[in-house]
C-alpha positions in Angstrom: -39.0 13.1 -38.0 -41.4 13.4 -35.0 -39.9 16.2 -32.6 -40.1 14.2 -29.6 -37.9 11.6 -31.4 -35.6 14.6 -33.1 -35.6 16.1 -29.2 -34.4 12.7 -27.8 -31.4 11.9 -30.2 -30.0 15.6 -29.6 -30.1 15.1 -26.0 -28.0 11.4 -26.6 -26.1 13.0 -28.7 -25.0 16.1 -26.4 -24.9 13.0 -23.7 -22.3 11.0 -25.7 -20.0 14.3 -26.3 -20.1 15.5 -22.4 -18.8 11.5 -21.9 -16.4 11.6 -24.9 -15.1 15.1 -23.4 -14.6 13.8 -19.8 -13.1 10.2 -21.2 -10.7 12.4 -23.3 -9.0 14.5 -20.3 -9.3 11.3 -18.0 -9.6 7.7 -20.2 -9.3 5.7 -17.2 -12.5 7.0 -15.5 -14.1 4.7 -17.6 -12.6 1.9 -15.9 -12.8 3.3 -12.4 -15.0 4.5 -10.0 -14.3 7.0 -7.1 -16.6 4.5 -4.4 -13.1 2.2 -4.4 -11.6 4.2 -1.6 -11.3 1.7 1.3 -12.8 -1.4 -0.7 -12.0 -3.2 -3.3 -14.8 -3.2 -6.5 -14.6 -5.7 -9.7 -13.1 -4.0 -13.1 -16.0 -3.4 -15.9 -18.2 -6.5 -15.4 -19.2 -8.2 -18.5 -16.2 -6.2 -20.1 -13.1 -7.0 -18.6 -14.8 -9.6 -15.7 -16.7 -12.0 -17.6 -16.9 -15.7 -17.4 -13.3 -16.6 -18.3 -10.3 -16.4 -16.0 -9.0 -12.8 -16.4 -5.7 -12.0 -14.7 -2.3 -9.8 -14.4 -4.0 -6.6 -15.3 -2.0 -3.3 -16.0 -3.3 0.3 -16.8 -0.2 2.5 -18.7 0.3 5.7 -16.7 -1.5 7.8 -19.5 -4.5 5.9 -19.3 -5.1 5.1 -22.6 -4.0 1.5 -22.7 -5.5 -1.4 -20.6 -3.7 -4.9 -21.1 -4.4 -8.5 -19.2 -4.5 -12.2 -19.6 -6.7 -14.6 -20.4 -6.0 -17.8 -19.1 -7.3 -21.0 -20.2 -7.3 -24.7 -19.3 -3.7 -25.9 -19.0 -0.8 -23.3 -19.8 -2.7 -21.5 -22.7 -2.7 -17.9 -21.3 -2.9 -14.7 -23.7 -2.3 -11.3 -23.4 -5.1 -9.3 -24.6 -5.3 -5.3 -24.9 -7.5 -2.3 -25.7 -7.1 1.4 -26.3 -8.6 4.9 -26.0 -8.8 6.1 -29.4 -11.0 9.0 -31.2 -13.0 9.1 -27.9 -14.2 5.5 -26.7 -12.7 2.7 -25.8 -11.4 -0.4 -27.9 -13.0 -4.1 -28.0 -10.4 -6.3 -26.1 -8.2 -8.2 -28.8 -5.5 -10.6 -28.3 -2.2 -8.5 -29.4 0.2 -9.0 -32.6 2.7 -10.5 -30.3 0.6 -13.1 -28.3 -1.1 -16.4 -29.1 -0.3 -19.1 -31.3 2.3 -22.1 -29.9 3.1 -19.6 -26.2 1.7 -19.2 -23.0 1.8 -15.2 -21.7 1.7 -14.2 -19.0 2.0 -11.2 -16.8 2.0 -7.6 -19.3 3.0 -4.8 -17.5 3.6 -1.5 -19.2 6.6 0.6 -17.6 5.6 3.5 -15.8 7.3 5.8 -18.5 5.7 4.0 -21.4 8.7 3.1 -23.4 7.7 -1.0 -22.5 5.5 -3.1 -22.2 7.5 -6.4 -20.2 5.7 -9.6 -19.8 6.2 -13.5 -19.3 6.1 -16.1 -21.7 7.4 -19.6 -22.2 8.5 -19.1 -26.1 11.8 -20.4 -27.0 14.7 -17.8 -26.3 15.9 -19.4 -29.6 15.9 -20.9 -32.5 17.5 -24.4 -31.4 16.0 -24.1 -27.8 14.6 -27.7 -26.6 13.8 -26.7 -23.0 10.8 -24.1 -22.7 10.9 -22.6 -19.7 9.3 -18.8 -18.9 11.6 -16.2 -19.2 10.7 -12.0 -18.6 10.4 -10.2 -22.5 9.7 -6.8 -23.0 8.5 -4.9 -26.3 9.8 -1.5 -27.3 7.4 1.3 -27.9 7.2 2.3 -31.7 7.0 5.7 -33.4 3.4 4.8 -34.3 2.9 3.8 -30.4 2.7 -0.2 -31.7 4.7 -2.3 -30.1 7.6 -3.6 -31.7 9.0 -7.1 -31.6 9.1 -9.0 -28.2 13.2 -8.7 -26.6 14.5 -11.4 -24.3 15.9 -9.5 -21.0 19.1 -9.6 -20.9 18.6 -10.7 -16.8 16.4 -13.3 -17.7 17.7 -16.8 -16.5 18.0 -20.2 -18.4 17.8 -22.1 -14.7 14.2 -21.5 -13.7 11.1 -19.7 -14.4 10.1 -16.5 -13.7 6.5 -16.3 -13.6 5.3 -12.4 -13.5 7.0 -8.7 -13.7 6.8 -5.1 -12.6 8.6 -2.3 -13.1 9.0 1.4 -11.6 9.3 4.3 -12.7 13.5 4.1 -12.9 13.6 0.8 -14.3 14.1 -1.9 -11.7 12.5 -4.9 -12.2 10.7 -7.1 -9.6 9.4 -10.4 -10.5 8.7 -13.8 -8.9 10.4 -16.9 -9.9 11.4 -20.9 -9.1 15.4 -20.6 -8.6 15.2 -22.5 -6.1 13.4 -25.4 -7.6 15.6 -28.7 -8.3 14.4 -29.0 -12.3 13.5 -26.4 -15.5 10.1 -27.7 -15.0 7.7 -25.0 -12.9 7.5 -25.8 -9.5 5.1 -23.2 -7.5 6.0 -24.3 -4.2 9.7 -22.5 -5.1 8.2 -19.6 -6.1 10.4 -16.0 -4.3 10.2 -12.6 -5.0 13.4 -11.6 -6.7 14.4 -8.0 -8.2 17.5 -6.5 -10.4 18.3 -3.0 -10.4 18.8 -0.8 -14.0 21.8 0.4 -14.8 22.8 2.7 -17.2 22.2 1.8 -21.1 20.1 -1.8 -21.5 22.1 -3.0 -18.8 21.1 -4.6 -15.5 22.5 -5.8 -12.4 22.8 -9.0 -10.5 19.7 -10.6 -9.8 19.1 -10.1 -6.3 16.2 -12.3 -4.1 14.5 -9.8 -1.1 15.1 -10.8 2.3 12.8 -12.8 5.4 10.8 -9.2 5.5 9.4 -10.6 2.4 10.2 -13.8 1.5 9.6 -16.7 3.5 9.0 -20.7 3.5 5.9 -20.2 1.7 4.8 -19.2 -1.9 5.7 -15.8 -2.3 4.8 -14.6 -5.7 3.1 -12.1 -8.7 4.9 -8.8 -6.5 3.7 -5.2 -7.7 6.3 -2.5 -7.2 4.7 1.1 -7.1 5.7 3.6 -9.6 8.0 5.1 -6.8 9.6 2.1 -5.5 8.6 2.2 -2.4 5.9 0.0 -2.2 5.8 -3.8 -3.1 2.3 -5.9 -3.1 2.2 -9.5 -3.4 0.4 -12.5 -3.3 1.3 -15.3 -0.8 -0.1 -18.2 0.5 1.0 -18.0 4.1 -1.7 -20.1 6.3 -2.5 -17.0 8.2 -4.9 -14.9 5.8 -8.4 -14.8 4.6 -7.9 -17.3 2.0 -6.2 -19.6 0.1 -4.0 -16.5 -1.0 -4.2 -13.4 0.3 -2.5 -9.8 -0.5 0.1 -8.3 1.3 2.6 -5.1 1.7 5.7 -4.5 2.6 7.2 -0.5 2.6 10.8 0.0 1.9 12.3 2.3 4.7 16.2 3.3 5.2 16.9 0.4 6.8 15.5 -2.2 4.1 11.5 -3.4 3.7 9.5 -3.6 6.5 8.0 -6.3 7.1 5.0 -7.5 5.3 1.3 -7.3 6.8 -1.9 -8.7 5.3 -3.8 -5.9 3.4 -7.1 -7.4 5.1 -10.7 -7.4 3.7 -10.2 -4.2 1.8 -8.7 -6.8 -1.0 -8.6 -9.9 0.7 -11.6 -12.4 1.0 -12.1 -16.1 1.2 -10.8 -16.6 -1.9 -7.7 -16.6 -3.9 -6.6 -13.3 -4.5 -3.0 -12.1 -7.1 -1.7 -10.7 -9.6 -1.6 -7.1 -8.1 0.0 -4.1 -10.2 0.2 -0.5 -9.6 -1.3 1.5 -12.4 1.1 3.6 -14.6 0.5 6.8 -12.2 0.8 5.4 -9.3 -3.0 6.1 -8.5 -4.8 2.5 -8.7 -3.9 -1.0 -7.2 -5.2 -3.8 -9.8 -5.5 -7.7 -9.2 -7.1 -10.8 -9.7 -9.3 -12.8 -7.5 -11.7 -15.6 -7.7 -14.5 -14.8 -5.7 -17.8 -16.6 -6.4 -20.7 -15.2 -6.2 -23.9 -16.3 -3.9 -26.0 -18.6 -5.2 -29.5 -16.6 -7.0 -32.0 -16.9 -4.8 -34.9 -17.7 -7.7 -33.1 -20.7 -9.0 -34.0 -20.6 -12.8 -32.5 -22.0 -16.1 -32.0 -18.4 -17.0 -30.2 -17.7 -13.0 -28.7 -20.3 -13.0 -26.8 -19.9 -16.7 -26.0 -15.8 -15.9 -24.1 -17.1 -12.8 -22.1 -20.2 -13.6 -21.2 -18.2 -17.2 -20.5 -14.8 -16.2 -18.1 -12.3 -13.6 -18.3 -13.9 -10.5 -18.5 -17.7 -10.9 -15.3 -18.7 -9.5 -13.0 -17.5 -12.5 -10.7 -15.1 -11.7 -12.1 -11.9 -12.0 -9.9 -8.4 -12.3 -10.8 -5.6 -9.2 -9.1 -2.8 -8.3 -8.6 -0.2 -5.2 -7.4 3.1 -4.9 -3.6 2.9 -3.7 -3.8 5.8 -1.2 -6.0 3.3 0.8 -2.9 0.8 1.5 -0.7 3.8 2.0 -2.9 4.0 5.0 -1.1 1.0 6.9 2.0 2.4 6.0 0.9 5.5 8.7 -0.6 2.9 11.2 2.7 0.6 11.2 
């Protein structure tokens, strides 16, 4: 072998062990970069952003595991995951539990690992006629799998709930249509709801959040932080950026505060949703649909790289760091 050539490969080498040695104490680095501090960047273009519609991100708190949806024309939606394993990161695949005959929606691994929740529409039975989305969750397995999807006990018949998040003791916070007049999903009746955990599998009542939150609009796909004290959502309110913007509300002794827009540190012209805390707390995740510019040397092969990949009006995943929204909190 030529030296130059023998040189070359042991410095790519020693290059790919210095990044398997940093991905190894830190997976997620991979995924995020320290320039998101007061602006929002897009997730792992050509990775995670691509061309499809990617949406309802959620990073476990150990950072090894990385789980979304990808939606497709109508109601099919699957749930797709990848993991840090012997030092690099997985392909996305769809997982064991998603596909087929059901739309999924919304994973979200609980901030202690032990579940991964989502939404789908699958029948909560064997004789069930009426499909309509109910909240599941999947237990973590001795081998770190996931086990068999669980209907939540909390989960209603009457309506749809649409997305889920969890913190770190257990509540759940979701949106949902209860207000609607039929089974069928109706967005316009979409409210953020919650239930608190009780001891065992059990659950409280289900509980909708007051005017701080909810109003006469769409109110839906809320993020609770890891330390429940801190709920994101996505709302179409006529006085944001967009068509649906991001906003915050910060729970205080007397109840939430009220929520304020999080502004162009998320928010653009688009349609922005789907937010989620990561696992530790650290990361805000979410979905928008941001298109980008026109190339300026229209070409065949332009024009093909940006109506076919991230940024062409699909729903792309970005992400911010959390502190940064912490940062109203002190200003309110």
């Amino acid at each position: 072998m030529h030296i130059k050539t023998a040189v070359l490969l042991m410095f790519l080498n020693l290059c790919l062990i210095i990044k398997g040695q940093t991905y190894e104490e830190s997976p997620s680095d991979f995924f995020f970069s320290d320039n998101a501090e007061d602006n929002s960047l897009m997730m792992a273009p050509s990775l995670i952003s691509t061309g499809m519609n990617e949406i309802h991100a959620t990073m476990a708190s150990g950072g090894d595991e990385f789980y979304y949806c990808v939606k497709g024309p109508g109601r099919f939606s699957v749930i797709v995951g990848l993991r840090f394993e012997d030092g690099f990161w997985s392909h996305p695949e769809v997982v064991s539990f998603s596909g087929g005959e059901n739309t999924d929606l919304s994973p979200f691994v609980s901030p202690d690992g032990r579940f991964l929740y989502f939404v789908s529409d699958r029948p909560r039975s064997a004789t069930d006629e009426i499909r309509n989305f109910n909240i599941w969750r999947c237990r973590r397995q001795d081998d770190g799998s996931w086990g068999n999807p669980e209907l939540t006990e909390f989960s209603k018949y009457s309506g749809n709930e649409i997305s889920v998040s969890v913190d770190r003791v257990g509540n759940v916070y979701f949106c949902a249509d209860y207000e609607s007049n039929s089974l069928s999903f109706e967005r316009d009746a979409l409210d953020i709801y919650w239930v608190r955990k009780k001891t065992g599998n059990t659950w409280g009542e289900v509980q909708k959040l007051g005017s701080a939150v909810n109003t006469e609009k769409i109110e839906q796909t809320p993020a609770i932080s890891p330390d429940g004290k801190t709920l994101v959502f996505s709302s179409l309110r006529g006085d944001g950026l967009g068509a649906a913007d991001l906003y915050v509300s910060f729970l205080r002794e007397d109840g939430w505060s009220g929520a304020v827009n999080l502004g162009r540190m998320v928010n653009t012209t688009a349609y922005e949703w789907c937010p989620a805390f990561s696992g530790d707390g650290q990361w805000l995740l979410f979905s928008g649909n941001l298109m980008k510019d026109k190339p300026d040397l229209v070409t065949y092969t332009s024009v093909k790289r940006w109506l076919l990949g991230d940024g062409n009006g699909a729903s792309d995943i970005w992400y911010i760091r959390a502190s940064a929204i912490q940062k109203l909190k002190d200003n309110q």
